[in-house]
C-alpha positions in Angstrom: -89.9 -6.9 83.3 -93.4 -5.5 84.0 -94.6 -8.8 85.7 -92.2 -8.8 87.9 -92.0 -5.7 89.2 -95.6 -6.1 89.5 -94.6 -8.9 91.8 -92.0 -7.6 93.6 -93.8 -4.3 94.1 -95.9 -6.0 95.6 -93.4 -7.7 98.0 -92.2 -4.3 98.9 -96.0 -3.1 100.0 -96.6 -5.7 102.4 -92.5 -5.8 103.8 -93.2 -2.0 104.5 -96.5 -2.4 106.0 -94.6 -5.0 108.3 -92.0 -2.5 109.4 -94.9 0.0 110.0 -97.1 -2.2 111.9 -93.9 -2.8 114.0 -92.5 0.7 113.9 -96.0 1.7 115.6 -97.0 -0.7 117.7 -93.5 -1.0 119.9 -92.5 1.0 122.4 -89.3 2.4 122.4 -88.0 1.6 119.0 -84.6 3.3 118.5 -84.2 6.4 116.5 -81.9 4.9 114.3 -84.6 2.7 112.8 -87.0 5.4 112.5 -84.6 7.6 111.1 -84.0 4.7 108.7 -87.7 3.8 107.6 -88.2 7.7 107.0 -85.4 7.6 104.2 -86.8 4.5 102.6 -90.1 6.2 102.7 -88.6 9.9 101.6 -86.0 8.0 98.9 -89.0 6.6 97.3 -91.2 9.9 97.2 -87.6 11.5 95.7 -88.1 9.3 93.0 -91.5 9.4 92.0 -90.9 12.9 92.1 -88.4 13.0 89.9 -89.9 10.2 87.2 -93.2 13.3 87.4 -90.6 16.4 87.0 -91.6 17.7 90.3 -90.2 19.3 93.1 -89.7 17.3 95.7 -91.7 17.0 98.7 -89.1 15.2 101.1 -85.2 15.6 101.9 -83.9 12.1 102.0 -83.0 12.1 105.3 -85.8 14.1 106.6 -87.4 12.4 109.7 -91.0 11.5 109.5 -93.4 11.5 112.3 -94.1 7.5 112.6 -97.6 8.0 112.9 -97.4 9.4 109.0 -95.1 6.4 108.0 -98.7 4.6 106.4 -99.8 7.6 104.5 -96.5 8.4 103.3 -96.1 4.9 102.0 -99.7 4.5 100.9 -99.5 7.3 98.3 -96.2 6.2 97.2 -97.5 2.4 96.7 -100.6 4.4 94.7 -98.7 6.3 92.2 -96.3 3.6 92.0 -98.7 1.4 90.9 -100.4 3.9 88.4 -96.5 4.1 87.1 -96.6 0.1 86.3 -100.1 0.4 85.0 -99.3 2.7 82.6 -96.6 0.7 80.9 -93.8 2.7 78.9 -91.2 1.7 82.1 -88.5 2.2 78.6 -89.2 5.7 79.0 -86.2 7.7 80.0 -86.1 9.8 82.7 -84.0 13.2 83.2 -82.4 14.4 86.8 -80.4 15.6 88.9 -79.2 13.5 92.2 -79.1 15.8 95.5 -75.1 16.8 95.0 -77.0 18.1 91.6 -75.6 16.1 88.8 -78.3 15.1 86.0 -78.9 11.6 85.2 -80.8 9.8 82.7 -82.5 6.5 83.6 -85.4 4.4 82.5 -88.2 4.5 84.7 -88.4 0.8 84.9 -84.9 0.9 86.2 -85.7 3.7 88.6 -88.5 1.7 90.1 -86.2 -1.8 90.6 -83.8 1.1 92.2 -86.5 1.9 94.3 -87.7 -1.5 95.2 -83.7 -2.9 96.0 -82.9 0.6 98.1 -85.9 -0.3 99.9 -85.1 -4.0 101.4 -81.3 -2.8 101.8 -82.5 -0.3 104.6 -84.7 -2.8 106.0 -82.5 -5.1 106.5 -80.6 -2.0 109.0 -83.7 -1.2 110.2 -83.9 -4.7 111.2 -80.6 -4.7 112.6 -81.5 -1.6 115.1 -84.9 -3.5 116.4 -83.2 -7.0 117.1 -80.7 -5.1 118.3 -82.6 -3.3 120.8 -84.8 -6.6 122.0 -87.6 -6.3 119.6 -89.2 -8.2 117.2 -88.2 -8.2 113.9 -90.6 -9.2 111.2 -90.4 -11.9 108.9 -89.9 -10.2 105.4 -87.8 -12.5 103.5 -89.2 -12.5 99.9 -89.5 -16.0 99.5 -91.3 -16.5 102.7 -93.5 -13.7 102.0 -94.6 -15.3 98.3 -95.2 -18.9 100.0 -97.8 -17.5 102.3 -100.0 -15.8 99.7 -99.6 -19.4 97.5 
């Protein structure tokens, strides 16, 4: 499993920097798609949070400042990649969800969580740009692994 989240992780870090690049650059991008690419960026901060036992930093619907979008997602890509380097993604993970509930999860599984979450709000922030006459970019994940063959 570690290989491929590897990979996919991977994936994730240059679809983001995509978005962000677009995000921006473009001049009136709708709210809706910032709103959106803030809760990708604050759901995955949640979680590392969590998988650490600390208190998190971000609400997940908290809007970010665009111009942070590449810091925010730089230090999540960092400790996500400490995470994978580390091994032991078995390890089980306590918490609570934000209605307060405790969980328990692997954080190999909280990672692919991470990583699916991610391209599902893509895809609406994708939705809001073409829908508004901009560009969307190309972040299939097929696509993305034939250009770096």
């Amino acid at each position: 499993m570690s290989d491929i989240l590897v990979d996919f992780l991977a994936y994730h870090d240059e679809a983001n920097q995509a978005y962000i690049h677009r995000l921006t650059r473009a001049d009136k991008v709708p709210e809706a798609a910032l709103h959106l690419f803030s809760h990708i960026l604050n759901a995955h901060s949640i979680w590392l949070d969590r998988i650490h036992g600390r208190k998190t930093a971000f609400g997940p619907w908290e809007d970010q400042p665009r111009e942070r979008f590449a810091a925010i997602h730089a230090a999540n890509m960092e400790e996500s990649r400490q995470l994978l380097s580390a091994g032991r993604l078995d390890r089980q993970i306590q918490y609570a969800n934000t209605q307060g509930h405790t969980f328990s999860n692997s954080v190999g599984q909280i990672l692919l969580h991470i990583l699916n979450h991610s391209t599902y709000h893509r895809g609406q922030v994708a939705t809001w740009l073409r829908r508004s006459g901009l560009e969307v970019p190309g972040t299939d994940y097929i696509m993305l692994r034939r250009d770096s063959v």
